[in-house]
C-alpha positions as CSV (number, residue, x, y, z in Angstrom):
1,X,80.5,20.0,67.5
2,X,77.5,20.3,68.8
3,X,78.9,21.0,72.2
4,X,81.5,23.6,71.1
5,X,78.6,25.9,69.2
6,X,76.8,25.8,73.0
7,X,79.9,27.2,74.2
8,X,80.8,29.8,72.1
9,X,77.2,30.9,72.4
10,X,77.6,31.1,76.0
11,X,80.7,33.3,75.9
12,X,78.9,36.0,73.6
13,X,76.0,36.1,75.7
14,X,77.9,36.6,78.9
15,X,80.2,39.1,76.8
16,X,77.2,41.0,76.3
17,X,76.0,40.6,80.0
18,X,78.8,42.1,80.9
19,X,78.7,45.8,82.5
20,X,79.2,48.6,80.6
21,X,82.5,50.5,81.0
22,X,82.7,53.7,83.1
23,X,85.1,57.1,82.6
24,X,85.8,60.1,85.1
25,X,85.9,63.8,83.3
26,X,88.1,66.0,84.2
27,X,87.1,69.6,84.5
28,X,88.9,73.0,85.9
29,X,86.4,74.7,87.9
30,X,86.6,78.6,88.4
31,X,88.3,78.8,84.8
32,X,86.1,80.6,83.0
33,X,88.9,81.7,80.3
34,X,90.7,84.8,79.2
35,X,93.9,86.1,80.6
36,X,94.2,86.9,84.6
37,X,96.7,89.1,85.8
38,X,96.5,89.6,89.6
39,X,97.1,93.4,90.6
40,X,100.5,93.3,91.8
41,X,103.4,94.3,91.4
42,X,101.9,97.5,90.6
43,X,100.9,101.3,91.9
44,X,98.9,100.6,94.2
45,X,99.1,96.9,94.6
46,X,96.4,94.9,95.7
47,X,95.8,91.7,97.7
48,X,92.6,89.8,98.6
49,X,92.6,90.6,102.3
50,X,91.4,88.0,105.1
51,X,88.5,86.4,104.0
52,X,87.2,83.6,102.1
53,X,85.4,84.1,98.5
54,X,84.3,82.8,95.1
55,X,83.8,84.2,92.2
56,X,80.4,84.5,90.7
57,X,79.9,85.6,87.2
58,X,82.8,86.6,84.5
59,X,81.6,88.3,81.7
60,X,78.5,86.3,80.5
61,X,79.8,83.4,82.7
62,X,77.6,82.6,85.8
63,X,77.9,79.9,88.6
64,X,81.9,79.4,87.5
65,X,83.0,78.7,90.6
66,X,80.0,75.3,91.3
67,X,80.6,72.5,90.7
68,X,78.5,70.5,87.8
69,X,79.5,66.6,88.6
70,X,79.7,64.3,91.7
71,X,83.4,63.4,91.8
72,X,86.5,64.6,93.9
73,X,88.9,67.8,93.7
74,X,92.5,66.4,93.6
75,X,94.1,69.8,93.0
76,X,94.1,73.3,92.6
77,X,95.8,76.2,90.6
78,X,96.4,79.9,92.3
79,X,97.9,82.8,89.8
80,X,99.7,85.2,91.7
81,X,101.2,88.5,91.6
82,X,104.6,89.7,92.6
83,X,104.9,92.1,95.1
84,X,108.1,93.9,95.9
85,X,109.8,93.7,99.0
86,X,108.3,96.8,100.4
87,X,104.5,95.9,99.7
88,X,105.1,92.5,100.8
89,X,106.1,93.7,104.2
90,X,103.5,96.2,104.3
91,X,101.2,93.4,103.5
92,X,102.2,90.8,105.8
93,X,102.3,93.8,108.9
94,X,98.8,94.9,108.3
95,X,97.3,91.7,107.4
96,X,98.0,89.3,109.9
97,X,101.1,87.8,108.5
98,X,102.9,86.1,105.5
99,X,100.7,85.2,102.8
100,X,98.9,82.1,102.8
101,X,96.0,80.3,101.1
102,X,93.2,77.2,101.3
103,X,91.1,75.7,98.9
104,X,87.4,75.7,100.9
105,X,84.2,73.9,99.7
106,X,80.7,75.1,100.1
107,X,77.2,73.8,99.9
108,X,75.0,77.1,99.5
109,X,71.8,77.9,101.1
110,X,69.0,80.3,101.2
111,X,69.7,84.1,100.9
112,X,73.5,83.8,100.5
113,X,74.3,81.5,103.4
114,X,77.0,78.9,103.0
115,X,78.3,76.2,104.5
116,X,81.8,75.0,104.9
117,X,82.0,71.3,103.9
118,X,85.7,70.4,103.2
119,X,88.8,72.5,103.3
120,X,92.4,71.8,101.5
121,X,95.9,72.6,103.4
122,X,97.0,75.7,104.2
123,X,99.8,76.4,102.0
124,X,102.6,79.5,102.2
125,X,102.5,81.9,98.7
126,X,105.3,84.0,98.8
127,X,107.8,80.8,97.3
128,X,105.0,81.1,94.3
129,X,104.9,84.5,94.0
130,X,105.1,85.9,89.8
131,X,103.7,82.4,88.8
132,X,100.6,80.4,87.8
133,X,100.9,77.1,90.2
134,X,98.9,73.9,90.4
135,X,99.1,72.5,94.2
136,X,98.2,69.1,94.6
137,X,96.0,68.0,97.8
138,X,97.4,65.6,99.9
139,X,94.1,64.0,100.0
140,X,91.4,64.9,97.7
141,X,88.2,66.3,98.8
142,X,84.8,64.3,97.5
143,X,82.0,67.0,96.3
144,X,78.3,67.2,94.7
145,X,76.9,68.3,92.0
146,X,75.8,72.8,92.9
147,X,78.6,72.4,95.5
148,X,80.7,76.2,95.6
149,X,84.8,76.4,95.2
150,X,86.2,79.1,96.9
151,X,89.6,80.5,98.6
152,X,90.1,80.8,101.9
153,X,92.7,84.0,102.8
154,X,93.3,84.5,106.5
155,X,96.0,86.6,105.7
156,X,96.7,87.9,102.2
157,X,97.3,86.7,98.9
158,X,98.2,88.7,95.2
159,X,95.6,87.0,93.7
160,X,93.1,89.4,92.8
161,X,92.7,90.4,88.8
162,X,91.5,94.2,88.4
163,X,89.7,96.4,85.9
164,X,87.3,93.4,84.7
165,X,84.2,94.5,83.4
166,X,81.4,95.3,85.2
167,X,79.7,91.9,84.5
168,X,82.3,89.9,86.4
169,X,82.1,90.0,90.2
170,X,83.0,87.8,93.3
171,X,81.2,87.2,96.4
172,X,83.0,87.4,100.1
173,X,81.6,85.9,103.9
174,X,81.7,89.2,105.0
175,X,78.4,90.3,106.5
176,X,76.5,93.4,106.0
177,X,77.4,97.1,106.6
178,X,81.3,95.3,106.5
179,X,81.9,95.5,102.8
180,X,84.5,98.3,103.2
181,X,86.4,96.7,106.3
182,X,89.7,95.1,104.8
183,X,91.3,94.4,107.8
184,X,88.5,92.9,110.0
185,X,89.0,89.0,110.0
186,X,86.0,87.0,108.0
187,X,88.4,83.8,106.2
188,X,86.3,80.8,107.1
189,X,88.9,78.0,108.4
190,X,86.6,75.8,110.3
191,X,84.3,73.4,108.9
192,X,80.2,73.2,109.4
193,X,80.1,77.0,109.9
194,X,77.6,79.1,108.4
195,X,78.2,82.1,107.0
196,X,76.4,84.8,104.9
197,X,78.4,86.2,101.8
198,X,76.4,89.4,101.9
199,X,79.5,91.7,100.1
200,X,79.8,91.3,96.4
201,X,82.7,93.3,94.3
202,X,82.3,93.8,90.7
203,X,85.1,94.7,88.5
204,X,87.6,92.0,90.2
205,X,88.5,88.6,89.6
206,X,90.1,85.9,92.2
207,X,92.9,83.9,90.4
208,X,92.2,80.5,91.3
209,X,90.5,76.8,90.3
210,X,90.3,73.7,91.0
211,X,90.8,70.3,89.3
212,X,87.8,67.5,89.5
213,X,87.5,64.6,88.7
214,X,83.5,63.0,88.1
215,X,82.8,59.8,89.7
216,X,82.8,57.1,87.2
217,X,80.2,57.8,84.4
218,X,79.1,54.4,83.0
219,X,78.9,54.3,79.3
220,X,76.6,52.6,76.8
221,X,77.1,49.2,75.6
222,X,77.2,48.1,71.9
223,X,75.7,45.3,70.6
């Protein structure tokens, strides 16, 4: 009896030894709520053009596109537009192309310089175009805590929300004195480079998020 009391006292102390369980949140990143409907179809349509960008305030809503946990992105979600026939040609002649897209990761700096840690596939739009997607990465990206989301557009994409108010705004890695120059190429699609978003656009939204998942957050044992 004796024996068996030494026992079971064992198993509840190394019961309680044991360590305590861990969960991963899941959060959408850039979503900061409210409807967004991207420009397009529409008189005149419009397209973010050939750069990379992140939004950074809508409404009362500031850092929305940083992340706020240590874990990994394993997808992201684009709303797009659908332009007609007509504007997508006109698009994809004056913009380098057919519309395409990337998820990009940054880790900011000092006075608006960025750089570009991670970067998903590039994927094709148009098959998407008139819907709100979720594209899965073939292998997910690990980020930090502060690290930026943005979109990478070397061509074009109809995935830019209009008439916001003037609180919300988005930055681009255009530089200065080239806020106005649509066409000039600035979409980042190397990784380590540095680049200034000097250009900031009020009144606009860019449709997009992303889908993280923290690294394990341990809980606290009961006793």
């Amino acid at each position: 009896m004796k024996r068996s009391k030494k026992t079971a006292l064992a198993l509840v102390a190394g019961a309680l030894a044991l360590p305590a369980a861990a969960y991963a949140a899941i959060s959408e990143v850039g979503d900061a709520g409210g409807d967004v409907a991207p420009a397009c179809p529409g008189s005149p349509c419009r397209a973010i053009p050939r750069t990379t960008g992140f939004q950074v305030k809508v409404g009362d809503a500031r850092a929305v596109d940083e992340v706020k946990q240590d874990g990994r992105i394993v997808a992201w979600t684009l709303t797009l537009g659908k332009p007609g026939p007509k504007q997508t040609a006109f698009f994809n002649e004056n913009l380098g192309g057919e519309s395409q897209a990337q998820l990009t990761v940054l880790r900011p700096g000092n006075k608006l310089y960025f750089r570009v840690i991670a970067q998903g596939e590039p994927v094709k739009l148009q098959p998407y175009f008139g819907q709100k997607v979720q594209i899965p990465l073939e292998k997910s990206i690990p980020v930090k805590k502060g690290y930026v989301i943005a979109i990478t557009v070397p061509t074009w994409a109809p995935a830019l929300a209009l008439n916001q108010p003037g609180t919300t705004s988005w930055r681009a890695s255009r530089g200065k004195g080239k806020c106005d120059d649509f066409n000039g190429q600035s979409a980042q699609t190397q990784t380590n480079n540095v680049v200034r978003f000097y250009c900031l656009y009020r009144t606009a939204r860019l449709a997009y998020s992303a889908t993280v998942v923290s690294d394990p957050i341990p809980t606290k044992s009961s006793r």
